[in-house]
Residue frames relative to the residue before (quaternion, step in Angstrom):
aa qw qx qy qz dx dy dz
X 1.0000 0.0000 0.0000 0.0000 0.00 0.00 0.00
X 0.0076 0.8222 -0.5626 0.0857 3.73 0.65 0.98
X 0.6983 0.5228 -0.4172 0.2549 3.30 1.10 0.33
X 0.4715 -0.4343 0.3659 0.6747 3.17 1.99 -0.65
X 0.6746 0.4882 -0.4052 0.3774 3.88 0.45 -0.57
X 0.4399 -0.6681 0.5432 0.2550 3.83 -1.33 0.36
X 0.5982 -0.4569 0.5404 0.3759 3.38 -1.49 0.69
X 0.3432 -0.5072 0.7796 0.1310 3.55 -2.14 0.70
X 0.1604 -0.6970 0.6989 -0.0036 3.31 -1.26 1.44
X 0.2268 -0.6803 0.6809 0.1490 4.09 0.06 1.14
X 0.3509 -0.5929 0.6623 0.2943 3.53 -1.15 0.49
X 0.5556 -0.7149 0.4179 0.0755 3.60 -1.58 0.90
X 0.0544 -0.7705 0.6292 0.0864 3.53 -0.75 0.35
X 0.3783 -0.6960 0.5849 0.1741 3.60 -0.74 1.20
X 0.0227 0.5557 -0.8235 -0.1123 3.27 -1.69 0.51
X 0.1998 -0.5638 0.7308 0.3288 3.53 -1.52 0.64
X 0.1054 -0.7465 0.6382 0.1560 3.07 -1.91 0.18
X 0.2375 0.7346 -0.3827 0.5074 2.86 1.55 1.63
X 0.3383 -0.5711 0.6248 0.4110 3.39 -1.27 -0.13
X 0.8118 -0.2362 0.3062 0.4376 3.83 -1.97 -0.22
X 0.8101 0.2682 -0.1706 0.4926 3.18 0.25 -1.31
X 0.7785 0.0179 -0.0580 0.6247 3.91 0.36 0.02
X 0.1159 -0.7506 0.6357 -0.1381 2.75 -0.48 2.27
X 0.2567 -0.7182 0.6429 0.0709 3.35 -1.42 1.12
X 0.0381 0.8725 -0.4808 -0.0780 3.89 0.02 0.62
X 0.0275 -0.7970 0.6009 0.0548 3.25 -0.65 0.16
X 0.3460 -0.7846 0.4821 0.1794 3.72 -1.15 0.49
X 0.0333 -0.8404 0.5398 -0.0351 3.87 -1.36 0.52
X 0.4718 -0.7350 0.2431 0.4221 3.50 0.02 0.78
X 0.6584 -0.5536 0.4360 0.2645 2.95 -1.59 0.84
X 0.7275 0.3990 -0.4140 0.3745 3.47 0.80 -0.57
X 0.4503 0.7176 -0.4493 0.2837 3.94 0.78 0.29
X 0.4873 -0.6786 0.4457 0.3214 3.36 -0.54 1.01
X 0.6887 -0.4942 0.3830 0.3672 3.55 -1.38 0.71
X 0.5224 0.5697 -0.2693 0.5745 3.92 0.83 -0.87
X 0.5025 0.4846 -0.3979 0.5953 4.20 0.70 -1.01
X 0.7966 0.4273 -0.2877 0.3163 3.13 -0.52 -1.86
X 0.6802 0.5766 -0.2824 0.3538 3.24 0.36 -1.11
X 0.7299 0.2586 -0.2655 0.5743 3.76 0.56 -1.23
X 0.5723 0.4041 -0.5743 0.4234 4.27 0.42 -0.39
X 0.5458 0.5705 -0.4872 0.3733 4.40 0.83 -0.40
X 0.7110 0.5143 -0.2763 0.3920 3.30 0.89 -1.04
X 0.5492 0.5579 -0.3018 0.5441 3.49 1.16 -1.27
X 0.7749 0.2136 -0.2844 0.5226 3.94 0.17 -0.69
X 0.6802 0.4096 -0.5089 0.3325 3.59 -0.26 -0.32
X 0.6889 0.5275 -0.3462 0.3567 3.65 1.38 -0.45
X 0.5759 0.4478 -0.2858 0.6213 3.62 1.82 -0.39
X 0.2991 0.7867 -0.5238 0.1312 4.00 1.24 -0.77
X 0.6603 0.4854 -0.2932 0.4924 4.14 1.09 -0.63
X 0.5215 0.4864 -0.4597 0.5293 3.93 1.11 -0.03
X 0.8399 0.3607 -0.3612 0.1845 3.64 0.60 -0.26
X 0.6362 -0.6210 0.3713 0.2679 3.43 -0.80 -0.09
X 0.2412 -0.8922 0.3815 0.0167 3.35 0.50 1.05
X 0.7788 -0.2269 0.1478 0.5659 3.04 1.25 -1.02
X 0.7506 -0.3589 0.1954 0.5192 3.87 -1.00 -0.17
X 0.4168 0.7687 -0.2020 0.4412 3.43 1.28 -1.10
X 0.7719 0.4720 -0.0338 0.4246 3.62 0.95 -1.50
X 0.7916 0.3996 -0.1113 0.4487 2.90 1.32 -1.20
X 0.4164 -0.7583 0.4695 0.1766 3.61 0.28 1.82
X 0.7336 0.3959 -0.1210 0.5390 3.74 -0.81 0.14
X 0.7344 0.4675 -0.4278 0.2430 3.20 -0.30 -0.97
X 0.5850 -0.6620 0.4175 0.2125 3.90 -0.64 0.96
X 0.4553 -0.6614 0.5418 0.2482 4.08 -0.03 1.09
X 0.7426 0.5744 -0.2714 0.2121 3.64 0.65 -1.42
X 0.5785 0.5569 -0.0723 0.5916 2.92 2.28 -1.38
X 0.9425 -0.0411 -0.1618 0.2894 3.60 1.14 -0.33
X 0.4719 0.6192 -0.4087 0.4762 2.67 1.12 1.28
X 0.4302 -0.6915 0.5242 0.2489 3.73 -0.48 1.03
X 0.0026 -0.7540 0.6565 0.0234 3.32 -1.63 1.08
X 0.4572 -0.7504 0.4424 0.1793 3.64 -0.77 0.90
X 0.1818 -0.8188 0.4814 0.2544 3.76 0.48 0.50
X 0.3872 0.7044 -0.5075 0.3105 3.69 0.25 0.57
X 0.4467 -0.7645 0.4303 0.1755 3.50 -1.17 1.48
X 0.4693 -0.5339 0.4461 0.5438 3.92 -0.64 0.21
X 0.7980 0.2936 -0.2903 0.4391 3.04 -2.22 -0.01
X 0.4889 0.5786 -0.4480 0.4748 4.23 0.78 0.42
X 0.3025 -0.6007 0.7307 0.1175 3.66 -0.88 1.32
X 0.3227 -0.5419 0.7429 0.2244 3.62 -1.41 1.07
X 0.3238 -0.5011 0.8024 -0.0156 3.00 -2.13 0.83
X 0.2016 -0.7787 0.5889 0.0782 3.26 -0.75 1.54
């Protein structure tokens, strides 16, 4: 906002583009008219394989960079 004015936060409406058991959600503003919703559902659930879902998805992507590691030595009692 380099002018001085603040960002608009539209409240959301979720579409999953998952099944029950492995739900893929994703979010779109709340002010879009039911008709909107409907054809942006269609537009993603038909591309829904371009996205990335998780680490698992994301070919390439370096373990070292995303996966957490706990530096802590064996045979060490944690201290809470």
């Amino acid at each position: 906002m380099e002018d001085g004015g603040q960002a608009i936060i539209d409240e959301l409406r979720e579409i999953n583009l998952g099944i029950t058991d492995d739900l893929k959600p994703i979010f779109v503003s709340a002010m879009l008219k039911d008709e909107e919703v409907a054809q942006y559902a269609q537009l993603l659930w038909e591309y829904k394989d371009v996205f990335s879902w998780g680490y698992r998805d994301m070919l390439g992507l370096d373990s070292n960079v995303a996966v957490h590691k706990l530096a802590a030595s064996e045979g060490v009692k944690p201290i809470k």
